[in-house]
C-alpha positions in Angstrom: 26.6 16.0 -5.3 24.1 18.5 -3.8 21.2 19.4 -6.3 18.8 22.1 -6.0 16.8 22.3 -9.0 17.0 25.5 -10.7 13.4 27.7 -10.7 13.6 28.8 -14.5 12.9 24.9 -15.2 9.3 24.8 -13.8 8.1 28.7 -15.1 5.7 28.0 -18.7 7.7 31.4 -20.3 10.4 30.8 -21.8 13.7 32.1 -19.6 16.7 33.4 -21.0 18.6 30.8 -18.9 16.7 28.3 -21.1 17.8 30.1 -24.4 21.4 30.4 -23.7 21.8 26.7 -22.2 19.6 25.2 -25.0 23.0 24.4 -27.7 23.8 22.1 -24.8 21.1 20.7 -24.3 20.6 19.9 -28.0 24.3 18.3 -28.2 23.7 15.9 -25.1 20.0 14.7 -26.5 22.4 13.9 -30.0 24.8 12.0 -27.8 21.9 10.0 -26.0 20.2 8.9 -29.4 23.6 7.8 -30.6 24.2 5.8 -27.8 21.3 4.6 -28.0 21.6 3.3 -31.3 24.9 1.5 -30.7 23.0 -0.1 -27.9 22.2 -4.1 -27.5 18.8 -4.4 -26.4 18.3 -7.7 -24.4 15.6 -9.5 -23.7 15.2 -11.6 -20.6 13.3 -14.8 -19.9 11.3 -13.1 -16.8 9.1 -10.2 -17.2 10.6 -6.5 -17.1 8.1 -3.8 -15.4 10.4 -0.4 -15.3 9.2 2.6 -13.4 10.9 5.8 -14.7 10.4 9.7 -15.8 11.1 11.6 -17.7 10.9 14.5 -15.5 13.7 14.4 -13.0 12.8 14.1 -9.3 9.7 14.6 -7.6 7.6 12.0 -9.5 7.0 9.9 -7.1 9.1 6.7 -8.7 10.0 5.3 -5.4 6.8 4.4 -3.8 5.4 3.4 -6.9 7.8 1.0 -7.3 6.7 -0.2 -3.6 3.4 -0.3 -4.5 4.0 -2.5 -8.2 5.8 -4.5 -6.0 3.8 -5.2 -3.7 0.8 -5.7 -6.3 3.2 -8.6 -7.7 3.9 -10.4 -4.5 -0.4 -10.3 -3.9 -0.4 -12.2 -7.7 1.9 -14.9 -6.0 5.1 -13.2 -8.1 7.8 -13.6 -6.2 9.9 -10.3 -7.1 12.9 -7.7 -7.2 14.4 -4.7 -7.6 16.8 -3.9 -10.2 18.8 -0.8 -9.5 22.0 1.0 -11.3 24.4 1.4 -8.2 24.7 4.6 -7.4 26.4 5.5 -3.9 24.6 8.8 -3.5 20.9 6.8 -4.3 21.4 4.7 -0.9 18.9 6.7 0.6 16.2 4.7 -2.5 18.0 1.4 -2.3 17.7 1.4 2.0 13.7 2.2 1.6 12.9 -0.3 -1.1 15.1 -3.2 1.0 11.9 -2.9 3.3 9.9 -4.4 1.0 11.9 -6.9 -0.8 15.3 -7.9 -2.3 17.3 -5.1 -3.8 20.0 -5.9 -6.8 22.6 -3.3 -7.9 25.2 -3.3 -10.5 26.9 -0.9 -12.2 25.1 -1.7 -15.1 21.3 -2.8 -15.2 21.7 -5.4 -17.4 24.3 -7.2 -14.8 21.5 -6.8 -12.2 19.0 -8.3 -14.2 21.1 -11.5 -14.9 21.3 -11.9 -11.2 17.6 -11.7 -10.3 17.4 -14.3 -13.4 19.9 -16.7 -11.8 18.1 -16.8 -8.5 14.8 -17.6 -9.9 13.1 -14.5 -9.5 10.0 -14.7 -11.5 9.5 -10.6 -12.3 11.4 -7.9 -11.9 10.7 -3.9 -10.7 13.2 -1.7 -12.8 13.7 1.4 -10.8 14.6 3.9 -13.1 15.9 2.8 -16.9 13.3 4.2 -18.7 16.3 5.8 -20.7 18.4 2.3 -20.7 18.1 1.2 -24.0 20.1 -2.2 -23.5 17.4 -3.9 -21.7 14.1 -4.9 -23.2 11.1 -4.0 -21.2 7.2 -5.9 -21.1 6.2 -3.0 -19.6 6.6 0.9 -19.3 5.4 3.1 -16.3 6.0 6.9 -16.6 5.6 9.0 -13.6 4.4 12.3 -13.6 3.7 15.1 -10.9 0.1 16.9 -11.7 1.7 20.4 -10.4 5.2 20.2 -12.2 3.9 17.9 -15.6 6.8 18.8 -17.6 7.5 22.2 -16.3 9.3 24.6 -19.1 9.4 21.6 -21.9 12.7 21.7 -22.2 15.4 19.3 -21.9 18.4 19.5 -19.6 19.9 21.5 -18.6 17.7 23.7 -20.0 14.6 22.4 -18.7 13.6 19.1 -16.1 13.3 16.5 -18.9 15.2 13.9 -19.5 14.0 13.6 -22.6 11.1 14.9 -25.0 8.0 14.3 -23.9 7.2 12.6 -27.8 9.1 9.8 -25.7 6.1 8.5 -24.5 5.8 6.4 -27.1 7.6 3.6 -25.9 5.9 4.0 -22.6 3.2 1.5 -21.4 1.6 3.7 -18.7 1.3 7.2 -17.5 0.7 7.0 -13.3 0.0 11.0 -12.3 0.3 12.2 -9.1 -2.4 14.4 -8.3 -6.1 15.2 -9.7 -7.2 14.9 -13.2 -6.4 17.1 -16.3 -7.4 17.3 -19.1 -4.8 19.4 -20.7 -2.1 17.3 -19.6 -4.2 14.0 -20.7 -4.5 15.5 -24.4 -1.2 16.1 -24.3 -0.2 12.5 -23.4 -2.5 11.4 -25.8 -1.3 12.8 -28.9 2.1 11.2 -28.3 0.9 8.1 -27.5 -2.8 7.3 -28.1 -2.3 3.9 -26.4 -1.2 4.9 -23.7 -2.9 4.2 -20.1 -3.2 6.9 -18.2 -3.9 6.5 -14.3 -3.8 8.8 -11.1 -2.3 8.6 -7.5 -2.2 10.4 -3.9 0.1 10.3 -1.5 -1.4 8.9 2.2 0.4 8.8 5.6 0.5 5.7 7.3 1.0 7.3 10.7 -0.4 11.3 10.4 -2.2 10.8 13.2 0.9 11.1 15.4 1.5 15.2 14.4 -1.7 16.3 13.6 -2.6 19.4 15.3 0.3 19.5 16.9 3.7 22.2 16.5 6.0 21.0 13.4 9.2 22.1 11.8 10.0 20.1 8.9 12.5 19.4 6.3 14.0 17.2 3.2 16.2 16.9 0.9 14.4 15.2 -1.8 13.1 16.0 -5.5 10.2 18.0 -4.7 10.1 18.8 -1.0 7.0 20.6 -1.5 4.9 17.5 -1.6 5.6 16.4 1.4 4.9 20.2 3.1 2.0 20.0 1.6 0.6 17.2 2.3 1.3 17.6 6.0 -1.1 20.7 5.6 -3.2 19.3 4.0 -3.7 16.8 6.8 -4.2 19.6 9.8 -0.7 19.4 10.9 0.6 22.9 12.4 3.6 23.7 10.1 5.6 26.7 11.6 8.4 26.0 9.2 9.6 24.5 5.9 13.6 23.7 5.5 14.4 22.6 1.9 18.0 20.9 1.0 19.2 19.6 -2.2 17.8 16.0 -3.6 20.0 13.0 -1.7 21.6 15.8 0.7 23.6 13.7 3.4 23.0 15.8 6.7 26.3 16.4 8.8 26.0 16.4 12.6 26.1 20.3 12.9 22.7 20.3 10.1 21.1 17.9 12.7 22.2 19.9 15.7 21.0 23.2 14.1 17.5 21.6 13.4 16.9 20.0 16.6 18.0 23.3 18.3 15.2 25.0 16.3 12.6 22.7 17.4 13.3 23.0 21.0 13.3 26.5 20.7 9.9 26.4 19.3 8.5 23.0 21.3 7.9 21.7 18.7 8.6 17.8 16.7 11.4 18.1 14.2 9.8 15.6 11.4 11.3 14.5 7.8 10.6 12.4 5.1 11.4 8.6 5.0 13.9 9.1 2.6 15.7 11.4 4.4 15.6 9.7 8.1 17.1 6.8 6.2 20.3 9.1 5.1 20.4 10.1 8.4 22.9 7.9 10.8 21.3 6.2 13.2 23.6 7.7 16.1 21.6 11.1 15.1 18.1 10.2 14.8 17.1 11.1 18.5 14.8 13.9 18.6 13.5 13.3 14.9 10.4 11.7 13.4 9.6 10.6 9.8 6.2 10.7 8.1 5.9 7.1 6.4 3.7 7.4 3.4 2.0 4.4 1.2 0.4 5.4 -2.5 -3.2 5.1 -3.5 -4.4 4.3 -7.6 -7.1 5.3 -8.9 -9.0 3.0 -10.2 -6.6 0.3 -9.3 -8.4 -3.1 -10.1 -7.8 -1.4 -13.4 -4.3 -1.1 -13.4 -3.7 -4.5 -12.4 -5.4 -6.0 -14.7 -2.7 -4.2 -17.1 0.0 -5.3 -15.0 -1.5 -9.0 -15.3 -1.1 -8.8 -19.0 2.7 -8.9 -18.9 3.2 -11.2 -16.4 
């Protein structure tokens, strides 16, 4: 399923799109508390750290959940992944396997039992924020600075998944981008508990394009992080191709964008995400900026992550 994210969701006035979908959006937030409520809430014998949103796409889940893991295996944890399969998600599952042991099932729950059974001693829930059927020690919410919760809405009549009052079951706020206040106060008064921390992208390998000719695309939640950030770091952007999150490129997309770049002598150059959905019989001729996350304050935030495990 190609998804671009509709542009009403992200303006602070209210839209008439918002308006006229809102009876929908009111019946499915009714159908997710009841199922909710029917729901068995397990508790497993390892600890639980999820990493959701409530904001969907573009929070920067997945490399947080890179960087929690990798903050587990540095405490002598040895850790997993705990996915819901989901075929057109390979592109997440392929980039976390390069940091550790993925397990999918069709339900969480399933996945967790696994991880359990094979002596795992914590696990990274990517995603599951909204899966009531499993009991979490620990709650991470991600957030973009830019987007926060862009109209307020829920969908389809906003971005959120939920109300942002959901916060209360949350552990920990990780932000990416600078600090605000606003957004802080607003946290706050939903959850004045609540541990609020901030994050940046950084390249690993930036130096290899900077200052020199790009065109660059993805297809991921919010392309325009990864724009920016390559202008932000002196790289000569000529242009910006957006596709819809988890698109899966066909050879005549490649083709097209490789043909461009030659055109213009200039690298062709993606996210890691994307190059992973990309075959490998088609990669020739493209590059992929590899990124890594940075905490604020991080001694901090380990020493909440310590608590649970």
């Amino acid at each position: 399923m190609n998804f671009f994210k509709p542009r009403f969701w992200d303006k602070k006035q209210i839209s008439v799109f918002s308006i006229f979908l809102l009876p929908i959006s009111i019946t499915i937030q009714i159908f997710s508390k009841a199922r909710n409520l029917l729901s068995k809430c397990k508790k497993f014998s390892i600890p639980v750290i999820c990493v959701g949103n409530i904001y969907l796409g573009g929070t920067g889940k997945t490399p947080v959940c890179i960087e929690l893991n990798n903050i587990l295996k540095n405490l002598n944890k040895k850790t997993a992944y705990v996915r819901k399969k989901h075929d057109i998600y390979e592109d997440e599952k392929n980039l976390l396997e390069q940091s550790g042991p993925v397990y999918e099932q069709l339900k969480r729950a399933d996945a967790l039992n696994d991880v359990v059974e094979n002596k795992f001693e914590a696990a990274v829930l990517d995603d599951g924020f909204q899966d009531f059927s499993i009991k979490k020690n620990f709650s991470i919410i991600c957030f973009n600075e830019k987007q926060w919760i862009g109209n307020g809405f829920t969908i389809p009549s906003g971005p959120l998944r939920e109300k942002i009052s959901s916060l209360k079951r949350a552990d920990c706020v990780l932000i990416n981008g600078k600090y605000n206040s606003d957004i802080e106060n607003q946290i706050l008064k939903n959850n004045n508990s609540i541990k609020i921390f901030y994050f940046k992208y950084e390249s690993i390998n930036i130096e290899n394009f900077k200052n020199k000719k790009v065109i660059c695309f993805a297809g991921i939640g919010n392309p325009k992080n990864f724009f920016s950030l390559l202008k932000e770091n002196e790289v000569n952007v000529l242009e910006e191709i957006s596709f819809p999150d988890h698109y899966k490129y066909s050879k005549t997309d490649l083709d097209n964008l490789i043909k461009k770049a030659k055109q213009n002598n200039s690298i062709l150059l993606t996210t890691e995400k994307d190059y992973l959905r990309i075959h490998k019989d088609n990669r020739e001729n493209i590059d992929c900026l590899k990124i890594k996350i940075k905490i604020e304050k991080k001694n901090e935030f380990i020493e909440e992550i310590k608590k649970v495990i």
